[in-house]
N, CA, C and O atoms as a DFTB+ gen file, in Angstrom:
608 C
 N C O
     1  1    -148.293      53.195     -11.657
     2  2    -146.963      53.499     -11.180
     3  2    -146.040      53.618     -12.376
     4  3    -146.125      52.776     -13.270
     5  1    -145.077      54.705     -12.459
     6  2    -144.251      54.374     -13.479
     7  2    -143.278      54.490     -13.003
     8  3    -143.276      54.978     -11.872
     9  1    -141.833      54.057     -13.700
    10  2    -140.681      54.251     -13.407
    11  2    -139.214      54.501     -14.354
    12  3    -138.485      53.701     -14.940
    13  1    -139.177      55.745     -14.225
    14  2    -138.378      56.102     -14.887
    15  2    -136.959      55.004     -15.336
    16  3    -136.376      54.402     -14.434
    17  1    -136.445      54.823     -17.047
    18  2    -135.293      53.620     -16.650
    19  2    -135.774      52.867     -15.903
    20  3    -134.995      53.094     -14.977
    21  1    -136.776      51.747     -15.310
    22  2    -136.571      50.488     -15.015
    23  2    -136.413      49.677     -16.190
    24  3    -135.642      48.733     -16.022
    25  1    -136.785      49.750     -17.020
    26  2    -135.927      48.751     -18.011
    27  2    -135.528      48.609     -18.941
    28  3    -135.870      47.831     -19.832
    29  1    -134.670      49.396     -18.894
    30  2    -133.209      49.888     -19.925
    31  2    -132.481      48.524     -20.138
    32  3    -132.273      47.534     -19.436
    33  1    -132.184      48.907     -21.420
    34  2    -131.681      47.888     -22.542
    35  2    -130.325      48.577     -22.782
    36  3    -130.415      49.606     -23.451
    37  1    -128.910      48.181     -22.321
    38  2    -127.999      48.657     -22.363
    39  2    -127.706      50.364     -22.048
    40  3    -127.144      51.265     -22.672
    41  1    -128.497      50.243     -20.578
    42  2    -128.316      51.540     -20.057
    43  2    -129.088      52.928     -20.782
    44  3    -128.639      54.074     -20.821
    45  1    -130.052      52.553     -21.191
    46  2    -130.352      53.410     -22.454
    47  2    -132.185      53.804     -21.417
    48  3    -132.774      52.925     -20.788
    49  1    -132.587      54.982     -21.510
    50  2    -133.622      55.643     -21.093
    51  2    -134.839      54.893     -21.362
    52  3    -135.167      54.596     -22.510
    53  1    -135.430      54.618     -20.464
    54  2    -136.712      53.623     -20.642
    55  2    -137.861      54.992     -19.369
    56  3    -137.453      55.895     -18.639
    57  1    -139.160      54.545     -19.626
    58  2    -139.855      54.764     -18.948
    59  2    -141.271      53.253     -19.064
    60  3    -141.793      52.871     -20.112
    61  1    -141.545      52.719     -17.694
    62  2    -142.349      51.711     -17.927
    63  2    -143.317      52.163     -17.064
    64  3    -142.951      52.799     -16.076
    65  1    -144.965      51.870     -17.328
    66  2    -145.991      52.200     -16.660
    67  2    -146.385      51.308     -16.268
    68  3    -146.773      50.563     -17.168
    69  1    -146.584      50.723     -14.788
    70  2    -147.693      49.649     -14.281
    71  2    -148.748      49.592     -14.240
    72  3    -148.990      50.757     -14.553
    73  1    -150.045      48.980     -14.043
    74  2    -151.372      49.138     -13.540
    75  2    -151.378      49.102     -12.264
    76  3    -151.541      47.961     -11.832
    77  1    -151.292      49.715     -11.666
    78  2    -151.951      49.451     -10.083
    79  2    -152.718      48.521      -9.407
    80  3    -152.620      48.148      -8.238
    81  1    -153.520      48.179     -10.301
    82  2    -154.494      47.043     -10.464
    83  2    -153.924      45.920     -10.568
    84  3    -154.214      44.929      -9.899
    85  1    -153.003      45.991     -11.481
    86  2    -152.481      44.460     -12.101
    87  2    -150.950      44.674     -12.215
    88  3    -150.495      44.990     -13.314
    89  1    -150.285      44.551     -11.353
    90  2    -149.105      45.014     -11.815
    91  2    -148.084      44.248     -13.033
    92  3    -146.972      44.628     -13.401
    93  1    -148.957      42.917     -13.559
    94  2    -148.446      42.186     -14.866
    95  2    -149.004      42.853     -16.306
    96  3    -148.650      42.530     -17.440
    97  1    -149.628      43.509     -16.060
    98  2    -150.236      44.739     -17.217
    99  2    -148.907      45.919     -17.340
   100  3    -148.332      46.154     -16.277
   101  1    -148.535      46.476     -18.286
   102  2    -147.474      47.568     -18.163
   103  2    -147.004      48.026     -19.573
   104  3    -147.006      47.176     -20.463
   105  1    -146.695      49.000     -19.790
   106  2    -146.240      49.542     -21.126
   107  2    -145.025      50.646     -20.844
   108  3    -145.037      51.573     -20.034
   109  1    -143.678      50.143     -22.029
   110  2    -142.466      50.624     -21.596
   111  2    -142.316      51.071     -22.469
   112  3    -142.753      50.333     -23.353
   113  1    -141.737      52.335     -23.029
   114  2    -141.026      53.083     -23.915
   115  2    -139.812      53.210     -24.090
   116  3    -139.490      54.188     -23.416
   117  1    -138.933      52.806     -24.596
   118  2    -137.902      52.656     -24.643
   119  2    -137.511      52.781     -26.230
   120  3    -138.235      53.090     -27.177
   121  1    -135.320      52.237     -26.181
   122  2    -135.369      52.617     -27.452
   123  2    -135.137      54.020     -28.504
   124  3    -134.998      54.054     -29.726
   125  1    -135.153      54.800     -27.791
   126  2    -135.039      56.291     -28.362
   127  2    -134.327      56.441     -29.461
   128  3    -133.211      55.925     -29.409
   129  1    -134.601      56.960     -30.406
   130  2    -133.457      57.856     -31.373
   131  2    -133.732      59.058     -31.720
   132  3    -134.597      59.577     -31.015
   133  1    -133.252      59.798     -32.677
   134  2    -133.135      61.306     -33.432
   135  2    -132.217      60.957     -34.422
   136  3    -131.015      60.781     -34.224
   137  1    -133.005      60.824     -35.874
   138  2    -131.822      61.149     -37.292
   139  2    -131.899      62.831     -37.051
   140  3    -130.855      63.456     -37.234
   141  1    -133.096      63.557     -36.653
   142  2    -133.085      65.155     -36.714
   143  2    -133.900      65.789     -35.941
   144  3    -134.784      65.193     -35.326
   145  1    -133.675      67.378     -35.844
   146  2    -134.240      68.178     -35.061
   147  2    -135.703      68.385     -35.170
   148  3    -136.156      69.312     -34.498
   149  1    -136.769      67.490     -36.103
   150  2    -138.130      67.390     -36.136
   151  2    -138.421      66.417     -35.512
   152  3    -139.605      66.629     -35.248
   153  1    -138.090      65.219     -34.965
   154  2    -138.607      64.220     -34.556
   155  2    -137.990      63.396     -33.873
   156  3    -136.780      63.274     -34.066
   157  1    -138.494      62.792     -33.122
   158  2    -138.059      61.609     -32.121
   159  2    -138.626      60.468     -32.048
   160  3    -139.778      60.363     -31.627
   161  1    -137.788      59.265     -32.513
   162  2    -138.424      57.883     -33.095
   163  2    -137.828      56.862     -31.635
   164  3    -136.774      56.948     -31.005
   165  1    -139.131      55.824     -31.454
   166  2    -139.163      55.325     -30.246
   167  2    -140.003      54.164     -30.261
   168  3    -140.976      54.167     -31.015
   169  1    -139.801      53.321     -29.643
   170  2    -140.329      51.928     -29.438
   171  2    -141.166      52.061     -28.082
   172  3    -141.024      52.748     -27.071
   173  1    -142.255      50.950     -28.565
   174  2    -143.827      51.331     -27.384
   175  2    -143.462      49.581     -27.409
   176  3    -143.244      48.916     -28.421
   177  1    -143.473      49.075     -25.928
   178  2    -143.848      47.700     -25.518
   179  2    -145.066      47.599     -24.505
   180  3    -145.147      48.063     -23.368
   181  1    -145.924      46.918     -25.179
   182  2    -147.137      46.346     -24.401
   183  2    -147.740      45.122     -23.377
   184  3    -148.624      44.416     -23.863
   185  1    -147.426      44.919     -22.376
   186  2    -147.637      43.543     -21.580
   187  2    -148.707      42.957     -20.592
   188  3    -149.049      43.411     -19.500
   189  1    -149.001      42.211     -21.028
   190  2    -150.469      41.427     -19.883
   191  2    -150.329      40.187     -20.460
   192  3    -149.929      39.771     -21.547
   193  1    -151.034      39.409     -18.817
   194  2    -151.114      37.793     -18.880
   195  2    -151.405      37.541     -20.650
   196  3    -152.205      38.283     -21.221
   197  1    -150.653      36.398     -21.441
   198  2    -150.891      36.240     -22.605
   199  2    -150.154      37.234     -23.678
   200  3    -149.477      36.636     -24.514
   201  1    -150.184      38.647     -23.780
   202  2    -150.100      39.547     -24.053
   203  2    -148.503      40.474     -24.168
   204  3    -147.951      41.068     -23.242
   205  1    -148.071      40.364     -25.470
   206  2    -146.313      40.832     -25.438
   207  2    -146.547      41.533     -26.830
   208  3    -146.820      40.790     -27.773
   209  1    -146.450      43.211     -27.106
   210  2    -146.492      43.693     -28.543
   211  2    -145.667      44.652     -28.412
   212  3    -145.634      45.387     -27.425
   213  1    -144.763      44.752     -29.604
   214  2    -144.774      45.958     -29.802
   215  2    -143.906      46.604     -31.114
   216  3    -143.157      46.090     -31.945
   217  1    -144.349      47.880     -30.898
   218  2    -143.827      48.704     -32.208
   219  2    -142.428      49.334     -32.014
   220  3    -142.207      49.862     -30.924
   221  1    -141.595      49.332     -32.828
   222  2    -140.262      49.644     -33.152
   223  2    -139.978      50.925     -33.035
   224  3    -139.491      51.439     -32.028
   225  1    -140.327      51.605     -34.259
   226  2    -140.700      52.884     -34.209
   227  2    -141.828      53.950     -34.501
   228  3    -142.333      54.459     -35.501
   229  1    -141.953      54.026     -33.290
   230  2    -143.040      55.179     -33.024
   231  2    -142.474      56.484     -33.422
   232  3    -141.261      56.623     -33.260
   233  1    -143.252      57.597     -33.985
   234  2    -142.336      58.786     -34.186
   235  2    -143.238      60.021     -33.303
   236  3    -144.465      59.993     -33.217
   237  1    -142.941      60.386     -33.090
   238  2    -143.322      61.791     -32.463
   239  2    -142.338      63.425     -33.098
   240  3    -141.186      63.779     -32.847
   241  1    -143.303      64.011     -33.874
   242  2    -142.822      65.012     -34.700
   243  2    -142.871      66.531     -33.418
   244  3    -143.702      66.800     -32.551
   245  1    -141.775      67.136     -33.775
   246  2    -141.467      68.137     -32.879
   247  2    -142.428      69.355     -32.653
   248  3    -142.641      70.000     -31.626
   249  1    -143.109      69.520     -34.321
   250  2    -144.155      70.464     -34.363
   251  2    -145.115      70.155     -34.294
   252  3    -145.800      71.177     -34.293
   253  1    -145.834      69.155     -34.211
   254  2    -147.050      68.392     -33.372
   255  2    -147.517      68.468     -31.996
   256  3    -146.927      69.061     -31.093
   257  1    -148.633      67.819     -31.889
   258  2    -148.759      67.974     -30.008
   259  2    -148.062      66.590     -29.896
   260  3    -148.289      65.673     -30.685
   261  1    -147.125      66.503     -28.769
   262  2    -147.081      65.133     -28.746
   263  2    -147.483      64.597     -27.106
   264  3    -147.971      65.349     -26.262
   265  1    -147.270      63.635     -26.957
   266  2    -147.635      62.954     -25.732
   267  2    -147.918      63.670     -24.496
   268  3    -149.043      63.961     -24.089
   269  1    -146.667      63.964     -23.863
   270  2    -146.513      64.946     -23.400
   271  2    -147.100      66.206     -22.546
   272  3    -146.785      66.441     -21.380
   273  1    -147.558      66.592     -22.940
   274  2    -149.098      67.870     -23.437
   275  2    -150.240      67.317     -22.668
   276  3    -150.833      67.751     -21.680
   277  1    -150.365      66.436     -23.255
   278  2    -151.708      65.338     -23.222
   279  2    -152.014      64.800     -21.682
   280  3    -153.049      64.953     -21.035
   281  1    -150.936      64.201     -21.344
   282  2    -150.426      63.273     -19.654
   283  2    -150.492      64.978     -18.852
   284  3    -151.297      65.133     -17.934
   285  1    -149.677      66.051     -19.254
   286  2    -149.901      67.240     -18.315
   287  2    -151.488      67.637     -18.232
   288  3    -151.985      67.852     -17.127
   289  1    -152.300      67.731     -19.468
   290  2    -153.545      67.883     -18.547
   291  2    -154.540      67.234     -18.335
   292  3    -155.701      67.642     -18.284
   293  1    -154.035      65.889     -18.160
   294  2    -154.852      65.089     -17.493
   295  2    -154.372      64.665     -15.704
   296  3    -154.918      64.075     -14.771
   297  1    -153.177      65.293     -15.913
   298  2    -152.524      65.723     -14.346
   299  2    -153.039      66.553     -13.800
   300  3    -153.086      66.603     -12.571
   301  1    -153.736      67.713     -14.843
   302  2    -154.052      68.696     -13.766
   303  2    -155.556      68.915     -13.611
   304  3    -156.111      69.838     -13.015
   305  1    -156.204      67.707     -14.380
   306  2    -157.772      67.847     -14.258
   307  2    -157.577      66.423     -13.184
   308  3    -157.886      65.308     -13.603
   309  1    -157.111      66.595     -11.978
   310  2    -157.305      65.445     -10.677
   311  2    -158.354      65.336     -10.500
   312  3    -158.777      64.181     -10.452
   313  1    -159.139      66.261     -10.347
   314  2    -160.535      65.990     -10.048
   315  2    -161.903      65.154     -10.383
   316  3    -162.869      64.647      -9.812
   317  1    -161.328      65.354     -11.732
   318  2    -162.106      64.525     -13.397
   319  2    -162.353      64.833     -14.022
   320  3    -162.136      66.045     -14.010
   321  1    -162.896      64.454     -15.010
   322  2    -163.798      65.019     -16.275
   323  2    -164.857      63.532     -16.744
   324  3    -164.605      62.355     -16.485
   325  1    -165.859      63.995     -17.369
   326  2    -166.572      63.319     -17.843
   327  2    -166.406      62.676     -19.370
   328  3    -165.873      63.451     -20.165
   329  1    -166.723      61.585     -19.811
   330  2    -166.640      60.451     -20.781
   331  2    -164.488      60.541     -21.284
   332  3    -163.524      60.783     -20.558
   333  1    -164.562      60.249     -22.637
   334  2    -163.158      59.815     -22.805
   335  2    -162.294      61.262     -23.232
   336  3    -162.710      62.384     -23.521
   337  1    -161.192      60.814     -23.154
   338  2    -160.015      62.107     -23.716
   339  2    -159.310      60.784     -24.350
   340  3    -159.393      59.602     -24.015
   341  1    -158.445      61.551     -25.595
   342  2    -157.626      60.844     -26.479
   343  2    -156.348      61.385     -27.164
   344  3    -156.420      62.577     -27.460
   345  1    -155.409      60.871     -27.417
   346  2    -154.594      61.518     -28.193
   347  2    -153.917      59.992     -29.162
   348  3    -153.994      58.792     -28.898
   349  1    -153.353      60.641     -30.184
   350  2    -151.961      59.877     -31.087
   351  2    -151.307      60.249     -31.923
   352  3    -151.560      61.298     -32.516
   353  1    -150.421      59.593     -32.165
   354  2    -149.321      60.099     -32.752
   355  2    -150.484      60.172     -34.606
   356  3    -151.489      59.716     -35.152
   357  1    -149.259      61.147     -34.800
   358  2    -149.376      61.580     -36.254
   359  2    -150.168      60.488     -37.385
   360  3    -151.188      60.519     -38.073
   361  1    -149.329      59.771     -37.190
   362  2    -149.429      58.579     -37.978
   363  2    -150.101      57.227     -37.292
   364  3    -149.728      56.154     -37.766
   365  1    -150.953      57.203     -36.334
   366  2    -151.535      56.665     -36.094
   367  2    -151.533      55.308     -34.937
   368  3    -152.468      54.788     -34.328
   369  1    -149.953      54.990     -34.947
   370  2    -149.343      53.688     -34.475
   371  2    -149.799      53.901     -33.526
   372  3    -150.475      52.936     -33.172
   373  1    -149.835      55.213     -32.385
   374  2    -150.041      54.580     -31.266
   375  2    -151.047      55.469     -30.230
   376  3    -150.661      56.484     -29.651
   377  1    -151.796      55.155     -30.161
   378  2    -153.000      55.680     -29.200
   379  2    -153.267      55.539     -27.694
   380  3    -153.165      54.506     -27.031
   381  1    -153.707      57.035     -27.178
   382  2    -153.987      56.670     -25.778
   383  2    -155.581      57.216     -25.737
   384  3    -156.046      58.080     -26.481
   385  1    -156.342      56.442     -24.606
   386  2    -157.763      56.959     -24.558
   387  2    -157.560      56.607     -23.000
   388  3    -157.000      55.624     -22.515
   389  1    -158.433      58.146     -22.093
   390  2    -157.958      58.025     -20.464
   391  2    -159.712      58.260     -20.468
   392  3    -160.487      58.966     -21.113
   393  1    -159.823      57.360     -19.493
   394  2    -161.292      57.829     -18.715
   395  2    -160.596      57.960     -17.265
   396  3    -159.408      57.749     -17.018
   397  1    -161.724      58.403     -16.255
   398  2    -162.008      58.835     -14.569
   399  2    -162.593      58.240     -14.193
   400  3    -163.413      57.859     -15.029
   401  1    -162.750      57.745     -13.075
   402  2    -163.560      56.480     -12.426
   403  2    -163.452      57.119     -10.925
   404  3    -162.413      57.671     -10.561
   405  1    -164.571      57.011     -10.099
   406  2    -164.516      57.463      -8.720
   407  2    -163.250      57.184      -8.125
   408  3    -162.396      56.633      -8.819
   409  1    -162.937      57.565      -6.613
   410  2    -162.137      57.103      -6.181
   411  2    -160.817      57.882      -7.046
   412  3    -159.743      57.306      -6.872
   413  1    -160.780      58.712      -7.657
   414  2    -159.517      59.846      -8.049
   415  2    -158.259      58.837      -9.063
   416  3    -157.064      59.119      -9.146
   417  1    -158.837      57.845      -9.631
   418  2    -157.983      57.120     -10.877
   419  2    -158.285      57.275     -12.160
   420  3    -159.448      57.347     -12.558
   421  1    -157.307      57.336     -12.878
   422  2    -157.090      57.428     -14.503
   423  2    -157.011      56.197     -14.917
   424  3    -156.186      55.573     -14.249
   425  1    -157.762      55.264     -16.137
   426  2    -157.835      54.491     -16.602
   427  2    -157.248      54.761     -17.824
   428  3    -158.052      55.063     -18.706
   429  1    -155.551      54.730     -18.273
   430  2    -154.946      54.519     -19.921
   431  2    -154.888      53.389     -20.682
   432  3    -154.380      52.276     -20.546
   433  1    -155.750      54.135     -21.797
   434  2    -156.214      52.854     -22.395
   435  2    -154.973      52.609     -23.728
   436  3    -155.151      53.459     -24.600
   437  1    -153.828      51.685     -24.042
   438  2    -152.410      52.347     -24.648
   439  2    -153.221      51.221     -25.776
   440  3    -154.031      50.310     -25.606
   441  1    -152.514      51.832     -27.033
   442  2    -153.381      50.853     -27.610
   443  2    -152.004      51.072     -29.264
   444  3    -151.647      52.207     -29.579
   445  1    -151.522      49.930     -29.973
   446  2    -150.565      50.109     -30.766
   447  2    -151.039      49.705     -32.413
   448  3    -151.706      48.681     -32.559
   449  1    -150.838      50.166     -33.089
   450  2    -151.458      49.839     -34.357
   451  2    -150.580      50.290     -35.356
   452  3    -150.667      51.283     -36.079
   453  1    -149.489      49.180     -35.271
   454  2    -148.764      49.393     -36.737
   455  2    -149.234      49.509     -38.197
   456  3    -150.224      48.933     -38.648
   457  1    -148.555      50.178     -38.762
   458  2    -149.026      50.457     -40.231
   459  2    -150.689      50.264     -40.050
   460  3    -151.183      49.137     -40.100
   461  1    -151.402      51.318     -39.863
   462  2    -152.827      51.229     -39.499
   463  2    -154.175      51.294     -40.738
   464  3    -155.384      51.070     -40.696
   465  1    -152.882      51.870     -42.153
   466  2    -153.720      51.744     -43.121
   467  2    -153.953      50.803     -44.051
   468  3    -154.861      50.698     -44.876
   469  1    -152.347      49.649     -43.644
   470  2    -152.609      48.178     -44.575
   471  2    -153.271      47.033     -44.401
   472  3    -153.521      46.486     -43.327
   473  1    -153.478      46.773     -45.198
   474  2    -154.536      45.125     -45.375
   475  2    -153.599      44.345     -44.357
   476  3    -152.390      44.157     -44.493
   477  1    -154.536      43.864     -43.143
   478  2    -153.248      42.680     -42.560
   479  2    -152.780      43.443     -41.269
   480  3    -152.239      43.032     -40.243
   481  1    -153.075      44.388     -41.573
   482  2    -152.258      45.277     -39.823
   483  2    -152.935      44.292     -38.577
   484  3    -153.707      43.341     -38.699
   485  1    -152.349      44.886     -37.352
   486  2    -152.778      44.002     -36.421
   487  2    -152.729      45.730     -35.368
   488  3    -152.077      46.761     -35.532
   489  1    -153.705      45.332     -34.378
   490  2    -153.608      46.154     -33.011
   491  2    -153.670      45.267     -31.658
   492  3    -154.429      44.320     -31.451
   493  1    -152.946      45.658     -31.014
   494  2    -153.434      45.635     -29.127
   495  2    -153.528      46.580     -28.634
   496  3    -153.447      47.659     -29.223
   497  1    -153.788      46.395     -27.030
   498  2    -154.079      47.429     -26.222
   499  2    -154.312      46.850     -24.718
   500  3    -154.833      45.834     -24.259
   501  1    -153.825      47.717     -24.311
   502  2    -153.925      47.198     -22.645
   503  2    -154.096      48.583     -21.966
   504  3    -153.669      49.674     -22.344
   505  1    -154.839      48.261     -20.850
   506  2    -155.162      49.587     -20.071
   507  2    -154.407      49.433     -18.518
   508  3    -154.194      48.376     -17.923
   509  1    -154.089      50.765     -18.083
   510  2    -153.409      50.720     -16.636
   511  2    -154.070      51.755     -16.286
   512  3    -154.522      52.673     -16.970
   513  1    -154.112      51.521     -14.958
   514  2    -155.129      52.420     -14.154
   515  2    -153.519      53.042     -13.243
   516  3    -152.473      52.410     -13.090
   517  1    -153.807      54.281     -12.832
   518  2    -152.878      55.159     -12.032
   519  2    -153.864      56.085     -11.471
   520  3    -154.881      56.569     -11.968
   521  1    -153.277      56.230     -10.218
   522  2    -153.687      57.514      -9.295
   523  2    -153.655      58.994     -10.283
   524  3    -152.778      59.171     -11.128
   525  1    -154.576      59.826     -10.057
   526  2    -155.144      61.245     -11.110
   527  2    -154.552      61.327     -10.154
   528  3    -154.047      60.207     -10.230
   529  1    -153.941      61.943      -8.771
   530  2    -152.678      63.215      -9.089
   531  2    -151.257      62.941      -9.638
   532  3    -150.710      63.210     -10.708
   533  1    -150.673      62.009      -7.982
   534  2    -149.419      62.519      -8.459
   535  2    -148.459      61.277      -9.459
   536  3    -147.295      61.462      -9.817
   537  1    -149.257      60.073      -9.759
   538  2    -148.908      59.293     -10.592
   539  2    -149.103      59.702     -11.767
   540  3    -148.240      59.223     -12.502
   541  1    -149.788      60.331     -12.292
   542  2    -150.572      61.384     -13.116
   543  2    -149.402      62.034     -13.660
   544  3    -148.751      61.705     -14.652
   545  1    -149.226      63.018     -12.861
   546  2    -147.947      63.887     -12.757
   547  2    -146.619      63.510     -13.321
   548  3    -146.055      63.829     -14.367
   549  1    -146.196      62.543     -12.073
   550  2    -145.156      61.775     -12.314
   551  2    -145.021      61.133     -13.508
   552  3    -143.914      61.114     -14.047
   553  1    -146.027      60.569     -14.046
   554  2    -145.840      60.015     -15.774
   555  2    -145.276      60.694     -16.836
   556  3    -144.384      60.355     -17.615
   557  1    -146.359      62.361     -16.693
   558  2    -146.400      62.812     -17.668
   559  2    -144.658      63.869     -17.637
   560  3    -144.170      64.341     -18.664
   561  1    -144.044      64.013     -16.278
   562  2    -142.871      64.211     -16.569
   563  2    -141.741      62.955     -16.929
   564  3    -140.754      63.135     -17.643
   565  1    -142.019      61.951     -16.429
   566  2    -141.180      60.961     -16.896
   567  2    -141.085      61.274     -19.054
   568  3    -140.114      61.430     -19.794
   569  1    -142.223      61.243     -19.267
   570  2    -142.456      61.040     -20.548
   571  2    -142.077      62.222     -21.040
   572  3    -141.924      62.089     -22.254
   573  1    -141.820      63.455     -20.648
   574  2    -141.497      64.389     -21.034
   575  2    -139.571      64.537     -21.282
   576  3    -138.887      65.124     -22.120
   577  1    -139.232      63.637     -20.027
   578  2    -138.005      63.478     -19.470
   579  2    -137.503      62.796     -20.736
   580  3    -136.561      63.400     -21.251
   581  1    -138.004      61.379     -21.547
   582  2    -137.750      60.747     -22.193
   583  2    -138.081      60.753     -23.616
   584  3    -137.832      59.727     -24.249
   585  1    -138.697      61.927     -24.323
   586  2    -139.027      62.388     -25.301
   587  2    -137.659      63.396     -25.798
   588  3    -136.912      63.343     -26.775
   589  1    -137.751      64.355     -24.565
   590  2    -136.521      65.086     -24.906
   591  2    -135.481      64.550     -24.758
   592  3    -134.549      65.351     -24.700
   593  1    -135.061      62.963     -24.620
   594  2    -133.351      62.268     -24.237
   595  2    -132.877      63.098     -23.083
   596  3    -131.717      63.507     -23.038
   597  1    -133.799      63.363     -22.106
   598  2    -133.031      63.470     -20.558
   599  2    -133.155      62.885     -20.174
   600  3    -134.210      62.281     -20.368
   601  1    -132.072      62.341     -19.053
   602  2    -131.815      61.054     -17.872
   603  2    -132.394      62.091     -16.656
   604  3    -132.310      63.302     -16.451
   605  1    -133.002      60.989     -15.995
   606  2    -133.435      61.608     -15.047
   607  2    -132.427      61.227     -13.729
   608  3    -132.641      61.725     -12.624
C-alpha cells in the first residue's frame, strides 16, 4: 500500500510504502530538494520490528533512468516475470530488487547503502510485498508525483 504525503514533515511531500504483509515494515521518501535542473536530492527511510535507517540524501540525476521508469514496468508486467529485476541510483545508495510470487504480488526488496565504496559503510533492507496491478501502479505514480515536486 502506499500513500501519497502520509508522512510529511512540515507539510512537505512524502510518499510511504507499506507491506501488506506486515504493515510495521514500510519505506518513506521524503525530504525533497533541487540546488538544479539535473537532479533531485531526497531522503529514503527504512522501517521494521527492530529496524529504523536511513539516508539523507539520495540523488536521482535527471539524465539517468531513475526510479520511476522502473515501478512503471513492473506495473505493467501484472502478470509476472520470472527470477529478479533491479534498479539504483547512480551512485549506489539505494537499491530496489522486485521478484513475483503466485497469487499476482510484487515482493520490493528496498535496500540503502550509504557511501557504498568506504571502509565502514553499513546497509539495510527491508522488503514489502504489494499487489502487481494497481498498487503497482499506484506507487510508481506516487513516485513519479514526488520526484518531479508535485503535490498530489
Amino acid at each position: 500500500m502506499t500513500s501519497p504525503d502520509d508522512a510529511t514533515h512540515d507539510d512537505e511531500p512524502s510518499v510511504t510504502i507499506r507491506c501488506q504483509d506486515c504493515t510495521s515494515v514500510g519505506v518513506t521518501f521524503c525530504d525533497r530538494f533541487s540546488f538544479d535542473a539535473d537532479s533531485v536530492h531526497y531522503a529514503v527511510e527504512l522501517r521494521a520490528p527492530g529496524l529504523t535507517a536511513r539516508v539523507n540524501e539520495v540523488v536521482a540525476w535527471t539524465w539517468g533512468s531513475d526510479l520511476a521508469p522502473f515501478l512503471e514496468e513492473l506495473a505493467a508486467d501484472y502478470r509476472g516475470w520470472d527470477g529478479d529485476r533491479s534498479w539504483e541510483t547512480n551512485d549506489g545508495d539505494l537499491a530496489v530488487s522486485a521478484v513475483f510470487r503466485s497469487g499476482g504480488h510484487v515482493g520490493l526488496t528496498w535496500t540503502l547503502r550509504p557511501w557504498p565504496k568506504a571502509s565502514g559503510g553499513w546497509g539495510a533492507s527491508v522488503t514489502t510485498w504489494l499487489e502487481a496491478g494497481e498498487q503497482m501502479a499506484s506507487l510508481a505514480a506516487d513516485i513519479r508525483h514526488f520526484l518531479a515536486g508535485e503535490r498530489q
